[in-house]
GULUMTOR-228048 format. One record per atom (N, C-alpha, C): residue in one letter; x, y, z. Coordinates in pm, whole numbers, padded with zeros to 5 digits, always signed. Layout:
N
aXYZ/...
% end
This chain:
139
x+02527+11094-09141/x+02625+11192-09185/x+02754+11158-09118/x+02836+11211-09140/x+02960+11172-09093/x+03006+11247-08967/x+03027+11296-08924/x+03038+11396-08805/x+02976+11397-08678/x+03005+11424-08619/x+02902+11383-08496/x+02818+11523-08519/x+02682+11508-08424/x+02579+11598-08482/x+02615+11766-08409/x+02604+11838-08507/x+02599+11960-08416/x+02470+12011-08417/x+02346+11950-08461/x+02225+11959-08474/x+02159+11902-08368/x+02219+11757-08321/x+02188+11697-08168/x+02157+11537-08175/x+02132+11487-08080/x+02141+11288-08110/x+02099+11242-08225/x+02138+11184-08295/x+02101+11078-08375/x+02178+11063-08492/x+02282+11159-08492/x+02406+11151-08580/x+02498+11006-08489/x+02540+10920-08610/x+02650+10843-08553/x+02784+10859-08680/x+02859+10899-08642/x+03002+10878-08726/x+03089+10774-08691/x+03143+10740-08835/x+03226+10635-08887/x+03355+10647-08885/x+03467+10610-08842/x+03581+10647-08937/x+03668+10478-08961/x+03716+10502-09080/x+03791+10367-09133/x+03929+10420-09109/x+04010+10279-09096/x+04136+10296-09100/x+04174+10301-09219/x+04321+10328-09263/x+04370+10327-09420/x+04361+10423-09513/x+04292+10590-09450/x+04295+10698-09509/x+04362+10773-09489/x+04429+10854-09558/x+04525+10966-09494/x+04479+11013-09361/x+04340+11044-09396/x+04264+11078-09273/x+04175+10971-09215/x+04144+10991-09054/x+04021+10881-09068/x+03923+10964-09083/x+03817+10874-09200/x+03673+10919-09208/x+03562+10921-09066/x+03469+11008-09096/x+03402+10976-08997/x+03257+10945-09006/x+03186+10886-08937/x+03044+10831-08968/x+02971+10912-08919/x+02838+10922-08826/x+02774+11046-08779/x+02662+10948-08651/x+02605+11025-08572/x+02543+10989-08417/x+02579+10997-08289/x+02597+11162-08297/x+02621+11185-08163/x+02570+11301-08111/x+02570+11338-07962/x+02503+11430-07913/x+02515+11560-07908/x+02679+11519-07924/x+02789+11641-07885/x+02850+11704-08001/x+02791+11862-08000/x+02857+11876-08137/x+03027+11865-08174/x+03006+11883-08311/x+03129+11835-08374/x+03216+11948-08410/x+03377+11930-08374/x+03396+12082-08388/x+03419+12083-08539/x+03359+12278-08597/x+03334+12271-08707/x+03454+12266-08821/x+03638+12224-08784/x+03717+12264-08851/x+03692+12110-08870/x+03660+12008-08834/x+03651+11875-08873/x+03544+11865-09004/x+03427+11935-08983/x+03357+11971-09087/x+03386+12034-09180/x+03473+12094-09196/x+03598+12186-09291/x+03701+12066-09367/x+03718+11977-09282/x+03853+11875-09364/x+03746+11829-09431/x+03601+11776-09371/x+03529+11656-09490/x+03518+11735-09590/x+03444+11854-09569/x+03425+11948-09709/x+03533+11952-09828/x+03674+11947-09731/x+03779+12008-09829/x+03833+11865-09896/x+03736+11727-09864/x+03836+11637-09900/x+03972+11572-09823/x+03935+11661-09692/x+04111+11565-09629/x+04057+11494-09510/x+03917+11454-09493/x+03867+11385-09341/x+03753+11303-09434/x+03755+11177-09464/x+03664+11075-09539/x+03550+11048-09426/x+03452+11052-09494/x+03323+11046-09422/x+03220+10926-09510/x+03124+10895-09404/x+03023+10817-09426/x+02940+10837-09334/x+02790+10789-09400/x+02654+10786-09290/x+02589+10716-09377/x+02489+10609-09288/x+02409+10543-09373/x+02268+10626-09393/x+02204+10545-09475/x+02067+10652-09525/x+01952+10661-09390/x+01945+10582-09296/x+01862+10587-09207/x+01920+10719-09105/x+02023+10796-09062/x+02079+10882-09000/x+01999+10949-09067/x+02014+11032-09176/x+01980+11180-09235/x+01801+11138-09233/x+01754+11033-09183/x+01571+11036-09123/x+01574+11106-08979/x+01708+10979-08898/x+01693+11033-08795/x+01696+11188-08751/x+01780+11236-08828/x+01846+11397-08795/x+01722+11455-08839/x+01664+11446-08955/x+01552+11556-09010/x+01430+11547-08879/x+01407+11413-08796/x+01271+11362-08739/x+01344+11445-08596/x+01461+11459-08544/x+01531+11562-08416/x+01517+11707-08484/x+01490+11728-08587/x+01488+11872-08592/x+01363+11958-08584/x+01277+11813-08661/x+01109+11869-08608/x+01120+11888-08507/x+01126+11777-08421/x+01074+11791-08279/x+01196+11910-08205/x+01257+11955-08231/x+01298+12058-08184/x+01243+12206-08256/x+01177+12200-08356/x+01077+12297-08431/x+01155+12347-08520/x+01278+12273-08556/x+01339+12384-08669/x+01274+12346-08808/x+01244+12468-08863/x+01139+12486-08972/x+01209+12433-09097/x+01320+12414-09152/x+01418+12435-09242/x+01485+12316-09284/x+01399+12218-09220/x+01463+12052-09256/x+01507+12008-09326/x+01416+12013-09455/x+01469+11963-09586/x+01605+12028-09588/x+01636+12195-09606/x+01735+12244-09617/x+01863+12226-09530/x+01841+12179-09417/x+02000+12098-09344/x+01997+11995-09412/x+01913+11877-09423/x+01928+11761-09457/x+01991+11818-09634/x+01983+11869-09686/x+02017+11909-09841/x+02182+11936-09851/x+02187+12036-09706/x+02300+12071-09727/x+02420+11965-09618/x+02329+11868-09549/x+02465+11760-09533/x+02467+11701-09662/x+02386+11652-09724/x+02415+11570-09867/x+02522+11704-09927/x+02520+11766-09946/x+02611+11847-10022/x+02739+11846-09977/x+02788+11778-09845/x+02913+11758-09863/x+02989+11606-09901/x+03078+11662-09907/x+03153+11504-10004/x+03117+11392-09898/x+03007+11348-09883/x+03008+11208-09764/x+02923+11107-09823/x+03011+10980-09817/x+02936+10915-09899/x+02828+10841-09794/x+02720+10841-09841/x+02571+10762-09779/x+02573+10580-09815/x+02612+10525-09701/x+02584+10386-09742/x+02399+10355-09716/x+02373+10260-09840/x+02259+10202-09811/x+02209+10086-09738/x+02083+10036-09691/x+02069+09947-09577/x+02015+09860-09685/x+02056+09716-09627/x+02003+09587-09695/x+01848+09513-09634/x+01795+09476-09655/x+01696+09413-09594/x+01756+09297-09506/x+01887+09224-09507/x+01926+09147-09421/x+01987+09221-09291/x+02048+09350-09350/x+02103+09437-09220/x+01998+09466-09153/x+01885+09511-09161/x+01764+09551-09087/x+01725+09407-09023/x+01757+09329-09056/x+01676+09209-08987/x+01790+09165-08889/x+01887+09147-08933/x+01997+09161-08860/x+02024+09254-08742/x+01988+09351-08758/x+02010+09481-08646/x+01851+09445-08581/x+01755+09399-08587/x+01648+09388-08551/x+01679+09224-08459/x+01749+09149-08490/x+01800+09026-08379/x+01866+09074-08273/x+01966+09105-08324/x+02062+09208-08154/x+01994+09270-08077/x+01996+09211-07964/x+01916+09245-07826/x+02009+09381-07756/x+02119+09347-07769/x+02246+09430-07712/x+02224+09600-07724/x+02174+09616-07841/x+02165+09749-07904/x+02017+09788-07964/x+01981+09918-07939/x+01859+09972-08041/x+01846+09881-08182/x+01743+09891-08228/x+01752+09830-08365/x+01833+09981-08476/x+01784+10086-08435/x+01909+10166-08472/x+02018+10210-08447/x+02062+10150-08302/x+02203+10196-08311/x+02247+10039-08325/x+02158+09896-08396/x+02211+09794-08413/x+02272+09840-08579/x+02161+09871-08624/x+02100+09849-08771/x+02309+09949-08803/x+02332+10089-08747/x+02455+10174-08753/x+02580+10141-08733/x+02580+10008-08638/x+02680+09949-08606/x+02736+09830-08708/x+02628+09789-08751/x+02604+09648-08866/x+02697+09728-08968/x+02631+09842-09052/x+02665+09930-09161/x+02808+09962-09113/x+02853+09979-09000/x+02983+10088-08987/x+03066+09945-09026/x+03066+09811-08961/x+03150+09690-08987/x+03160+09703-09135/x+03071+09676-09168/x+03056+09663-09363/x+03159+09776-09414/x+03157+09895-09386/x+03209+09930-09438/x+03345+09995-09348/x+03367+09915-09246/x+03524+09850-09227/x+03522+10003-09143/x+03451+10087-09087/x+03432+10209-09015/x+03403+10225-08860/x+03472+10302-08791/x+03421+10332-08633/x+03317+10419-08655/x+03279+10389-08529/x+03126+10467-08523/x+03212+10613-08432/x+03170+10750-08422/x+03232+10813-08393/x+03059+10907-08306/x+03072+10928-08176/x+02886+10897-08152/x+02895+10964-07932/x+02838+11023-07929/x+02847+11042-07783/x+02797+10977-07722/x+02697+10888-07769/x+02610+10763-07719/x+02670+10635-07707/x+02661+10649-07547/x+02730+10510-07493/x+02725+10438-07505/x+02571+10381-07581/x+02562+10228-07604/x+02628+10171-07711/x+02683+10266-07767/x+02811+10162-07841/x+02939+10120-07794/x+02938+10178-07676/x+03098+10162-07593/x+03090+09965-07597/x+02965+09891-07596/x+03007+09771-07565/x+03033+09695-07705/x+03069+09780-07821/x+03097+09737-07956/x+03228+09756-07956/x+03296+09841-07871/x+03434+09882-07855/x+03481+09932-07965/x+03388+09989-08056/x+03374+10082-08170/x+03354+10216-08159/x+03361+10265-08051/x+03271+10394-08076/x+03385+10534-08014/x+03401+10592-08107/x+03502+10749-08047/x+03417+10813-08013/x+03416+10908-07908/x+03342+11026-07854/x+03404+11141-07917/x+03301+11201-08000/x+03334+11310-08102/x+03416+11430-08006/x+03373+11488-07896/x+03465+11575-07850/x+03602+11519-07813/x+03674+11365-07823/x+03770+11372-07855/x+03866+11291-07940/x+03778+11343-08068/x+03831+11244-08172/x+03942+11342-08241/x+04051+11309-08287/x+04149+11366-08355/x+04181+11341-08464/x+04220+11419-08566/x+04246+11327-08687/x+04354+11408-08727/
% end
């Protein structure tokens, strides 16, 4: 998803240069404040998340017991964010990089492709020199 999580880790956000606004990608710990979630809705903050995030987020909400999964995961798809898909070379690719998780490889691979910062409270992207910390990202 695009935003960093206000649900909890495993959101990583994106943002590209070249938009009125920058978009944002989703994977982070720290929630996201919700008027940023207000611009993606309204169309003035461009967003992206690849399809493996909205697993991760639904598989943090079990294990935190929230009953209602499908229905967050329904209602991030319901905002304007577009979902990039994973290639079988990106997975194998993010599965070589020693540097990073194979998912925060596999998130980082996807955010390049599509020319995006990762926007994420999780440090291990600081050595991609990609990564905004959602509590102080501005747009």
């Amino acid at each position: 998803m695009p935003l960093g999580s206000p649900l909890g880790r495993g959101f990583g956000s994106s943002y590209k240069g070249g938009y009125p606004s920058p978009p944002l990608r989703t994977g982070s710990s720290a929630p996201l404040n919700p008027d940023k979630i207000k611009r993606v809705y309204e169309g003035k903050l461009s967003a992206i998340i690849d399809s493996v995030i909205l697993l991760e987020v639904a598989n943090a909400l079990r294990k935190l017991g929230i009953k209602d999964v499908e229905d967050v995961i329904l209602a991030i798809l319901s905002l304007p964010i577009r979902v990039e898909e994973i290639t079988k070379e990106e997975i194998t690719q993010a599965i070589r990089n020693s540097s990073l998780s194979p998912y925060d490889s596999l998130h980082y691979i996807v955010s390049k492709r599509a020319k995006a910062k990762i926007i994420s409270a999780d440090k291990d992207f600081d050595s991609t020199g990609e990564r905004i910390d959602p509590c102080s990202f501005t747009s």
